[in-house]
C-alpha positions in Angstrom: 0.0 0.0 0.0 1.6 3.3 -1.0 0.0 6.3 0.8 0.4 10.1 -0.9 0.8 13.5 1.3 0.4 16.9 0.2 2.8 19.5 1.6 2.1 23.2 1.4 3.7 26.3 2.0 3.3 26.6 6.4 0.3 24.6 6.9 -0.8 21.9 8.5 -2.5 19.3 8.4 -1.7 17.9 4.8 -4.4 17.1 2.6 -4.3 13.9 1.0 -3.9 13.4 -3.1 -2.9 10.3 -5.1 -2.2 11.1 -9.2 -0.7 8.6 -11.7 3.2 8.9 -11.5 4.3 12.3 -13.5 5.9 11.8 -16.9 7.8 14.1 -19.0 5.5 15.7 -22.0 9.0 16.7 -23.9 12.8 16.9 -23.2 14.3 20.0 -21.8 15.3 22.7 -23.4 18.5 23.5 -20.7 20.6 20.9 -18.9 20.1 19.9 -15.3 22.5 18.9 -13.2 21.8 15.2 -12.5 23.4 12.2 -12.0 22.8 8.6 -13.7 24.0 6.0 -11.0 23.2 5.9 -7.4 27.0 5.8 -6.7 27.7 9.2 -8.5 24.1 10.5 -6.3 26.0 9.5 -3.2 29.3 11.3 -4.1 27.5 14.2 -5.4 25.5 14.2 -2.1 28.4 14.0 -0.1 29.8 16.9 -1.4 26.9 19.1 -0.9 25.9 21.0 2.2 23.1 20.2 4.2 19.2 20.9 2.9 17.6 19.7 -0.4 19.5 20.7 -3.4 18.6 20.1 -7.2 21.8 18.4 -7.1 20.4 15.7 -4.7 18.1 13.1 -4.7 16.9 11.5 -7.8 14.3 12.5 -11.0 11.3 9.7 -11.2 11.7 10.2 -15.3 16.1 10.4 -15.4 16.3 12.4 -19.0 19.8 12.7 -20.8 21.6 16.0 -20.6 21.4 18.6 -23.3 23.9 21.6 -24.1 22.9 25.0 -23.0 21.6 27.1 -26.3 20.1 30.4 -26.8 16.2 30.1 -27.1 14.8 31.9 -30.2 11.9 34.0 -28.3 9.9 33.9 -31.4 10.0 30.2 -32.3 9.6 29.3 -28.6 6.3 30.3 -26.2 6.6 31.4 -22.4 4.8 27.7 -21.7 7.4 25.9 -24.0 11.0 27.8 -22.8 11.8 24.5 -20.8 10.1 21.5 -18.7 9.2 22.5 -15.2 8.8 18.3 -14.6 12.4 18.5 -15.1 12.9 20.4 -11.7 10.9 17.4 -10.0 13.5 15.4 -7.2 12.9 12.0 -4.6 14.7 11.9 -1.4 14.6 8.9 0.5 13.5 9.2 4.0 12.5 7.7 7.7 9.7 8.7 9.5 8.2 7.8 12.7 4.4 7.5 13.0 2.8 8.2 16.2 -0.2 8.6 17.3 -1.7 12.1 16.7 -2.4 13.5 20.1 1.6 12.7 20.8 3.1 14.2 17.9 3.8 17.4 19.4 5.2 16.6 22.3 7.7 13.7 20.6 8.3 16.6 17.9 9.8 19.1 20.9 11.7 16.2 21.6 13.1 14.8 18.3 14.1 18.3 17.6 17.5 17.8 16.4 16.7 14.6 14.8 13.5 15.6 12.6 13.8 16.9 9.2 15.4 20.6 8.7 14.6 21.7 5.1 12.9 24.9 4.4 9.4 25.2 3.7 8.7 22.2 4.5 6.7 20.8 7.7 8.3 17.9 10.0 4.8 16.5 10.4 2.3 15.2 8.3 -0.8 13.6 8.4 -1.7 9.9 7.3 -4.6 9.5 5.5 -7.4 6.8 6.3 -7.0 6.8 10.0 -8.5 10.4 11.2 -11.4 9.6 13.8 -13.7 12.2 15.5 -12.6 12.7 19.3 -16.0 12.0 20.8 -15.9 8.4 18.6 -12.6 7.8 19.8 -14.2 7.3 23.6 -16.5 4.5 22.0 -13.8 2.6 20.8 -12.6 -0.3 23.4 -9.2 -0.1 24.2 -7.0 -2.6 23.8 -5.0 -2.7 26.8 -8.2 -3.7 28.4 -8.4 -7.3 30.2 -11.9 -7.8 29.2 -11.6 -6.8 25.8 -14.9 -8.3 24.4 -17.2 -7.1 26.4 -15.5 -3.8 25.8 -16.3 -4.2 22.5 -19.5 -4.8 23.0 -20.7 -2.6 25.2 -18.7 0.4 22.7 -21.4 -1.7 19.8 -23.8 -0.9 21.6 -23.1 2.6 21.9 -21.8 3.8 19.0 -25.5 2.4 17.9 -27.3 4.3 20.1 -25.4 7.1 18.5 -25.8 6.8 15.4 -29.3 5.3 14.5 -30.8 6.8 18.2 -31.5 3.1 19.7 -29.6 -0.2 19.5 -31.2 -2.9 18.0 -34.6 -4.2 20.2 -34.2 -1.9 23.0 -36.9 0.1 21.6 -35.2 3.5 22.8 -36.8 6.8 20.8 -34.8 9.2 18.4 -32.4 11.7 19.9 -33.7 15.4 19.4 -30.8 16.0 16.9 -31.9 12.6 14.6 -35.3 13.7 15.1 -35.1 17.1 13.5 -32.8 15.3 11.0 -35.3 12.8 10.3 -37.9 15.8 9.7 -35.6 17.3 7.4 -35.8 14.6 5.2 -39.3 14.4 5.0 -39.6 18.3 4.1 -43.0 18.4 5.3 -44.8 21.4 6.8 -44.6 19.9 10.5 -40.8 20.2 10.1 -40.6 23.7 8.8 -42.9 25.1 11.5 -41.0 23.7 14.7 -37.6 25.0 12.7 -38.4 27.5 10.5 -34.4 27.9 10.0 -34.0 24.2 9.3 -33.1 24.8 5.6 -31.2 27.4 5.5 -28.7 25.7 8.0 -29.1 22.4 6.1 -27.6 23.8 2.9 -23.8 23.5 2.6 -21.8 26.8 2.6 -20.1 28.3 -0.2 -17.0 27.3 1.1 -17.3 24.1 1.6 -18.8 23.6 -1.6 -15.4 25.3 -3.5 -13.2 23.2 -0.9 -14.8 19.7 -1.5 -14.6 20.7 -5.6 -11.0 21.9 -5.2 -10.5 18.4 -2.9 -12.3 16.4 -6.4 -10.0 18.0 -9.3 -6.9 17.4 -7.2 -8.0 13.7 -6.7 -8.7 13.8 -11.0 -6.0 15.9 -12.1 -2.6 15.9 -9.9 -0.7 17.5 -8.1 -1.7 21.6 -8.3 0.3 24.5 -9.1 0.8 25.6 -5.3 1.5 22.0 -4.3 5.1 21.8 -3.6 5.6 18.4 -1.9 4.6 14.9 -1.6 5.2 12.2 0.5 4.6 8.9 0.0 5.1 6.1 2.7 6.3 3.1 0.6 6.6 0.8 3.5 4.0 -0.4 6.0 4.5 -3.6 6.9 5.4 -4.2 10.5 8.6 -3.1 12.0 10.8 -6.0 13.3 12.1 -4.1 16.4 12.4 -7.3 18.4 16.0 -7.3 19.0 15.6 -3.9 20.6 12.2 -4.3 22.6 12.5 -8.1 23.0 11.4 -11.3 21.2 8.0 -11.2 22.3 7.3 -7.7 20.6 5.1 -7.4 17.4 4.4 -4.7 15.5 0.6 -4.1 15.5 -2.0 -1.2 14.1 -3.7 0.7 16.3 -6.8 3.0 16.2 -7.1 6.7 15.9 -5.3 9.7 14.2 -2.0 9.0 13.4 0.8 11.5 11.8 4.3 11.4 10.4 7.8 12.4 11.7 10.2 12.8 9.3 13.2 11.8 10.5 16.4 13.6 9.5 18.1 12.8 5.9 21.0 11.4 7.4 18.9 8.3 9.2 17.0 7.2 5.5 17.4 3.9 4.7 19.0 2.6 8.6 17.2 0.3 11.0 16.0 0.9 14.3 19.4 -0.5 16.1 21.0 2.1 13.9 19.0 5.0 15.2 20.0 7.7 17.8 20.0 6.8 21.6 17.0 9.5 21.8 15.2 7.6 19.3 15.5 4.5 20.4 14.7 5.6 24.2 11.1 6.9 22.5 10.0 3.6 21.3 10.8 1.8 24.4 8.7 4.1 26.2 5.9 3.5 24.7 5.5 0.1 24.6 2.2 -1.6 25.9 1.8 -3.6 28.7 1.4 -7.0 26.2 5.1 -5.7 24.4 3.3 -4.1 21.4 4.4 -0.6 20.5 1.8 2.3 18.9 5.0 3.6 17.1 6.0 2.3 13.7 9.4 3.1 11.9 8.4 3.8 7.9 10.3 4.5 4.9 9.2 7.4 3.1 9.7 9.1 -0.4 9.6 13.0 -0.4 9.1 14.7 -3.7 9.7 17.9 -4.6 8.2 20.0 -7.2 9.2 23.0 -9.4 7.6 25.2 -7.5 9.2 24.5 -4.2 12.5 25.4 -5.4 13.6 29.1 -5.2 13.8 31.6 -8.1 18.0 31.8 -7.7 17.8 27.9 -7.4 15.9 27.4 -10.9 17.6 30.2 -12.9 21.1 28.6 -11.7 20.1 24.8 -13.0 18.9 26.9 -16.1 21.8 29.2 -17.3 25.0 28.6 -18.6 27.4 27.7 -15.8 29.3 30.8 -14.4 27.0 33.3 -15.7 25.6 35.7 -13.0 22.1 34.6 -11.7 19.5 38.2 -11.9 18.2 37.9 -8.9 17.2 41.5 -8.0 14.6 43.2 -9.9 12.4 46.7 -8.6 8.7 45.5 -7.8 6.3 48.6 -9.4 2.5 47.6 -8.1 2.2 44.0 -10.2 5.0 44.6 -12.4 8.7 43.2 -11.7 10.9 45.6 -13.5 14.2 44.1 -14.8 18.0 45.5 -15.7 19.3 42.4 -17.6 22.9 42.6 -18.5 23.7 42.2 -22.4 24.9 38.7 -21.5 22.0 37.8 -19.8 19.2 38.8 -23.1 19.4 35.5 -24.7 17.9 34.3 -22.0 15.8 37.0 -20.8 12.0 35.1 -21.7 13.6 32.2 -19.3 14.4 34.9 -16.5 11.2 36.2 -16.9 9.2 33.3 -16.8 10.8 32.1 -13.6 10.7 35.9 -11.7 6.6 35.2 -13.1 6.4 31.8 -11.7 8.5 32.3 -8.2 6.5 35.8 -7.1 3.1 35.4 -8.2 0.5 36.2 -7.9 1.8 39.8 -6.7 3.6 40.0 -9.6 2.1 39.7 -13.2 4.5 41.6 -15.3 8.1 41.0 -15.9 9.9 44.1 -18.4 13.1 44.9 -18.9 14.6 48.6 -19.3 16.2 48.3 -22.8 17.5 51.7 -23.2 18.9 54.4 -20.8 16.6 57.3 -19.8 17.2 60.3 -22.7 13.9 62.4 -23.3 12.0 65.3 -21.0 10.0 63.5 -19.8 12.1 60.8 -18.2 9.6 58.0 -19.0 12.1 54.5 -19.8 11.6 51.9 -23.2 10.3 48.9 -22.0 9.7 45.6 -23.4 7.0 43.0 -21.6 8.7 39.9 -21.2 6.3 37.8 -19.4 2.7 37.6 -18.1 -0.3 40.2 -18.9 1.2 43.6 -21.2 -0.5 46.4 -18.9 1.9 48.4 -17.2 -0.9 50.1 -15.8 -0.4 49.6 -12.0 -1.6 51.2 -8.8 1.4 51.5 -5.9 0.7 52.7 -1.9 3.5 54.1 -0.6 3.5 56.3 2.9 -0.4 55.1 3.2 -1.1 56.6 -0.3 -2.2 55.4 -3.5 -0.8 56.3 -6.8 -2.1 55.1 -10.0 0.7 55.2 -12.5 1.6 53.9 -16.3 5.3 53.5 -17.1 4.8 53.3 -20.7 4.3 57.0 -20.1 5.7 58.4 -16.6 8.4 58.0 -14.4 8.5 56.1 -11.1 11.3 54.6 -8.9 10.3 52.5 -6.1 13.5 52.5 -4.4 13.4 56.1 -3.6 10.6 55.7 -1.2 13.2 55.7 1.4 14.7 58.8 0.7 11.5 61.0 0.0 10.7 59.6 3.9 13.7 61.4 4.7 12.8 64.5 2.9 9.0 64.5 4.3 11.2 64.4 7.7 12.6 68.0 7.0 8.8 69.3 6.4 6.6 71.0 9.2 2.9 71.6 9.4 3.8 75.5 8.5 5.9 74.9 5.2 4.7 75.6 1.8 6.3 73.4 -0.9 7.0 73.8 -4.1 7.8 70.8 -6.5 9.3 71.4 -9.6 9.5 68.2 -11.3 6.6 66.5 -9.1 6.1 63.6 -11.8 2.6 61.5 -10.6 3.1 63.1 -6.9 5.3 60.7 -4.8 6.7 63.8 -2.8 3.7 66.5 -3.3 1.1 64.0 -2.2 2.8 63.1 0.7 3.8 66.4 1.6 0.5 67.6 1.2 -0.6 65.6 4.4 1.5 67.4 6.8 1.9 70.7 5.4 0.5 74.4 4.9 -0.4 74.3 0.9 1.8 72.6 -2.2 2.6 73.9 -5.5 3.7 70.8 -7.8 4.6 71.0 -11.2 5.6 68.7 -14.3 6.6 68.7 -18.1 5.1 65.6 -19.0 1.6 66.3 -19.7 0.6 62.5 -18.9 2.3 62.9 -15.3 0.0 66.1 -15.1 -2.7 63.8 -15.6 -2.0 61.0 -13.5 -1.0 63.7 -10.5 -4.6 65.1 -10.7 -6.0 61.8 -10.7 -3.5 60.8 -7.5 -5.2 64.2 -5.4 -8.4 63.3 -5.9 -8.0 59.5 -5.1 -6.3 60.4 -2.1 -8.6 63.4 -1.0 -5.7 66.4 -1.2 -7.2 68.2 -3.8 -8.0 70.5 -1.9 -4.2 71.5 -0.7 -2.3 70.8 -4.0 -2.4 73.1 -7.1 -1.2 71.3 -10.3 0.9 72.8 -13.4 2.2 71.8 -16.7 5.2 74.2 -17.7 8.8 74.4 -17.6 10.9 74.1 -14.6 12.3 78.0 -15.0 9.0 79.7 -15.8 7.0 77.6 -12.7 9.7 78.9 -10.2 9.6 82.1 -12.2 5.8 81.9 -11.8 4.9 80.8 -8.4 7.6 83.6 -6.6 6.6 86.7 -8.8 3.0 86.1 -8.2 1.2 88.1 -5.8 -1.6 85.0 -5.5 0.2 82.5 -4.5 0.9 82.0 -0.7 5.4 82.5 0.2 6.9 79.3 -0.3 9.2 78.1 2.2 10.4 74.5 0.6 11.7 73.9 -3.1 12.2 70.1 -4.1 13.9 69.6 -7.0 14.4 65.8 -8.0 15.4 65.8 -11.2 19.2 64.5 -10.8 19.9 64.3 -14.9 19.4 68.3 -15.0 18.3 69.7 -12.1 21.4 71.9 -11.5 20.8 73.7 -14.8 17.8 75.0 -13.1 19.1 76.5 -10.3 20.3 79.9 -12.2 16.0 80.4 -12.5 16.7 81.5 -8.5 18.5 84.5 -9.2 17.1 87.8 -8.5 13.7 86.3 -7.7 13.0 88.9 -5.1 14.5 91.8 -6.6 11.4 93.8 -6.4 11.0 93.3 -2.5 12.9 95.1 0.3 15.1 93.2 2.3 14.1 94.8 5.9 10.2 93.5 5.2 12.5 90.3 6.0 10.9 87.8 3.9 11.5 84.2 4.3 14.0 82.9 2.0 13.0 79.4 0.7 15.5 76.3 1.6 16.4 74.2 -1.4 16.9 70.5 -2.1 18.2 70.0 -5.0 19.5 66.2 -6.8 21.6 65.3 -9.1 24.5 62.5 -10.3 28.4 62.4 -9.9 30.9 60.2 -11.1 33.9 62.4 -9.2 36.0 60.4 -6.8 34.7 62.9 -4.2 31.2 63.2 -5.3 29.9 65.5 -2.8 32.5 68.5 -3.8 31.7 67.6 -7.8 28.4 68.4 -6.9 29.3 71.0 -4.5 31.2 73.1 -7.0 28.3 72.2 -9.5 26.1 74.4 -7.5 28.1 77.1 -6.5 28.9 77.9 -10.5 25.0 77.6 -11.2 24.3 80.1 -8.7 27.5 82.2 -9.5 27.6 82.6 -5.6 30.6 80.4 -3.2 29.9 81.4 0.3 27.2 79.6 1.5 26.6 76.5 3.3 25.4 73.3 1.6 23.9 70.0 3.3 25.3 67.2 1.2 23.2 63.8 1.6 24.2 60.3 -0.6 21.2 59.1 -1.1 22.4 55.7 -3.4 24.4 54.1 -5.8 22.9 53.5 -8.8 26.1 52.6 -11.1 29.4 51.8 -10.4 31.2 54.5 -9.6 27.7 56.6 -9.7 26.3 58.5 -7.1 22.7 60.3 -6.5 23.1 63.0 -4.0 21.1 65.5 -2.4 21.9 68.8 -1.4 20.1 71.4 0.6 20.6 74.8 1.3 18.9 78.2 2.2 18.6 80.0 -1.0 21.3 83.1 -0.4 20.2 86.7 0.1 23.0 87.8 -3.4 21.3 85.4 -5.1 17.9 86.1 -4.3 18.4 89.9 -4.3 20.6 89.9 -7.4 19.7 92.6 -10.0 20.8 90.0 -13.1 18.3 87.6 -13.5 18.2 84.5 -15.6 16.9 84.0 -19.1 14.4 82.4 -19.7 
């Protein structure tokens, strides 16, 4: 008798699914590591660390290994790039099965003898033996000197319960087999005395999907988010005699039972060659005839493709030596990919498997294909895998942003440093953001502060901020604009409407600098005793300098044609080697701000 369990991801108990055994619909594409003798498994084995491994165990369908080639995306479909059966591995294991009501106990102390692998649970459940616990009382129990009339007298009343009377005694129905039996009939005498009969009589919704999901994966396999299986292959009874004694003999018993999995390093050894702590179990709980309710099984554990991690896939997949992409920037459902040059034969593969390993949050996978080199800093993208809408919504600092990066800009891993900059904001600040793009910074900054002034080239980020204000209810503290960088500041400080503006953002590291010359002479028509408040600054921008901060630094200084003032320098990340973004802030200065020449615009 082989019995199948069904591991998933942190969950327990395991539900129960036999299939025919798995074959391979075609041969793969990219070579596997694998091995074709036991004797070259073992060495291979030996050699590894601890914890499954692709490299270990063995396939159920061996296949011959193939060369590594570059697909042709065209000729080849994202279901066709190569065979996920391939990834498929049996491990040999021992396992202990205990009664159920014991297994967490004996699991606290197997500890360091029980299975150790990620994602998968030390326990699970055997099928065919689960019992209700108030049935369990009316079973006789076998340690019991008068063991027949046990059995009789538990015959007797596991009639009683079921049918309401045993057989002659002439006993009526139980209330609850009463109402049942009126519930059959459906007659008006049963509706009346429980007028709420039928409605609790029908099966939930639930239940209805679970006992249909339970059907199609007793008819169809093993599912998608099924990552294990383990089947006991053995048993028969355990000869523990010459450690219990010669009278002992292995025998079933009644109830729940579950599995311990043993750790890999005791598969395929016999009780005498088991750990003292073991050992000390099964003599413990041996009955007062010399039988034992524990039972020492051999088990096979498969694991599926989708167990395996995404580095662990794309490394059986790609040419050896060749750097695995692991990281990519998650944008709402889109995974958004920098592939080298020698990674883009093989970018559908790397795509597919990001798809696979991160669903379903992900649902997208592109890849940047050129460098950012237009005004409106919105980045060529090609749709590698899944659905084609890069239409996605992202929450960041509790708000919502609906944005399309086929025709704006966004960066998710500057959510960190815009915290840092809503930091510098009080409730009294009016802000002013020149390059605001869908609103990351004016949205957020609208929250906490007086008023905000946001601005933006791109027409389409224009749109999508407007959209962002009213979908997060700060329409009523954010005024939107579509214009230039130099005639918005120009704009916002020469008008008389607009309310003194006390913060200037200005992320925009390819070319922000080139706009800081728009500050000069900006209040040239006020008096400097009527001691206006001079705005503070934070600029971005990019340095490849060996000291990036005074690069920038002097950038500044000969933008504003001004050198004694004091700059706040902040490295906000690397995004190249040898790259810098930076931030600087600083108090716009009084000879700039007062300056009779002004900038052209």
């Amino acid at each position: 008798m082989v019995i199948k369990l069904i591991f998933r991801p942190n969950c327990l108990p395991f539900s129960v699914l036999s299939f025919p055994p798995r074959l391979f619909s075609r041969p793969l594409n990219f070579s596997l590591l694998s091995t074709s003798t036991t004797t070259a498994v073992a060495a291979v084995s030996s050699t590894l660390p601890y914890g499954p491994s692709l490299r270990k165990g063995h396939s159920p369908s061996p296949f011959p290994p193939t060369l590594h080639q570059c697909p042709s995306s065209e000729q080849e479909s994202d279901s066709n790039l190569f065979d996920e059966d391939s990834f498929t591995r049996v491990f040999d294991l021992a396992a202990l099965r205990v009664p159920s009501e014991l297994c967490f106990g004996l699991e606290n102390r197997l500890r360091g003898h029980l299975l150790n692998w990620p994602r998968v649970r030390n326990i699970a459940r055997v099928p065919g033996d689960e019992i209700d616990a108030e049935l369990k009382k009316l079973f006789p129990d076998c340690s019991s000197s008068n063991n027949l009339n046990t059995d009789n007298d538990a015959l007797v009343t596991l009639n009683r319960r079921i049918y309401g009377k045993a057989d002659g005694d002439g006993e009526l129905l139980s209330p609850v087999l009463y109402r049942d039996k009126l519930a059959r009939t459906f007659n008006s005498r049963g509706f009346v005395n429980f007028r709420n009969l039928a409605k609790i009589s029908r099966p939930k919704k639930v239940k209805k999907k679970e006992e249909e999901r339970k059907e199609k994966g007793k008819k169809g396999g093993v599912g998608r988010n099924e990552m294990a299986v383990v089947a006991v292959v053995e048993e028969e009874e355990s000869d523990v005699s010459g450690l219990l004694g010669d009278e002992f003999k292995g025998k079933s018993w009644r109830g729940s039972t579950r599995l311990l999995l043993l750790d890999e390093t005791y598969a395929n050894k016999g009780i005498n060659e088991m750990p003292e702590a073991i050992k000390a179990v099964l003599k413990e709980y041996v009955g007062d005839k010399g039988d034992s309710t524990f039972e020492l099984v051999k088990c096979k554990l498969t694991l599926f493709y989708s167990y395996w991690q995404m580095n662990e896939v794309l490394e059986a997949l790609l040419p050896n030596g060749m750097i695995i992409p692991s990281a990519f920037e998650t944008v709402g459902h889109i995974a958004h990919l920098n592939l080298r040059d020698e990674h883009l034969p093989y970018k559908k593969i790397v795509a597919k498997v990001v798809l696979d390993k991160n669903k379903p949050k992900i649902q997208t996978v592109v890849n940047k294909t050129d460098i950012i080199h237009n005004d409106y800093r919105t980045m060529q993208l090609e749709v590698l895998a899944g659905n084609h809408s890069l239409v996605t919504t992202v929450v960041e600092n509790g708000l919502r942003f609906h944005v399309d990066l086929a025709t704006v800009y966004w960066n998710s891993r500057l959510s960190t440093e815009r915290q840092r900059l809503l930091n510098y904001f009080t409730r009294d600040d009016v802000i002013c953001d020149v390059f605001a793009g869908v609103g990351p910074i004016a949205l957020a900054a609208a929250r906490k502060v007086k008023h905000v002034y946001a601005n933006d080239l791109n027409p389409y980020a224009v749109d999508y901020l407007e959209r962002n204000s009213v979908l997060n209810k700060l329409e009523k503290k954010i005024e939107v604009f579509n214009m230039d960088g130099r005639r918005f500041i120009d704009t916002i400080f020469a008008s008389h409407k607009t309310r003194p503006v006390t913060q200037v953002v200005m992320n925009l590291p390819n070319d922000a600098t080139e706009f800081l010359d728009a500050f000069r002479g900006l209040f040239r028509k006020h008096h400097k005793d009527r001691g206006y408040t001079l705005p503070r600054i934070h600029v971005y921008g990019f340095s490849k300098a060996q000291d990036p901060e005074f690069d920038f630094h002097e950038r500044i200084r000969i933008a504003l044609s001004e050198v004694a003032f004091d700059v706040e320098m902040h490295r906000v990340r690397i995004v190249a080697p040898g790259k810098w973004m930076l931030c600087a802030s600083f108090t716009l200065p009084e000879r700039v701000a007062y300056s009779k020449t002004v900038s052209i615009l």
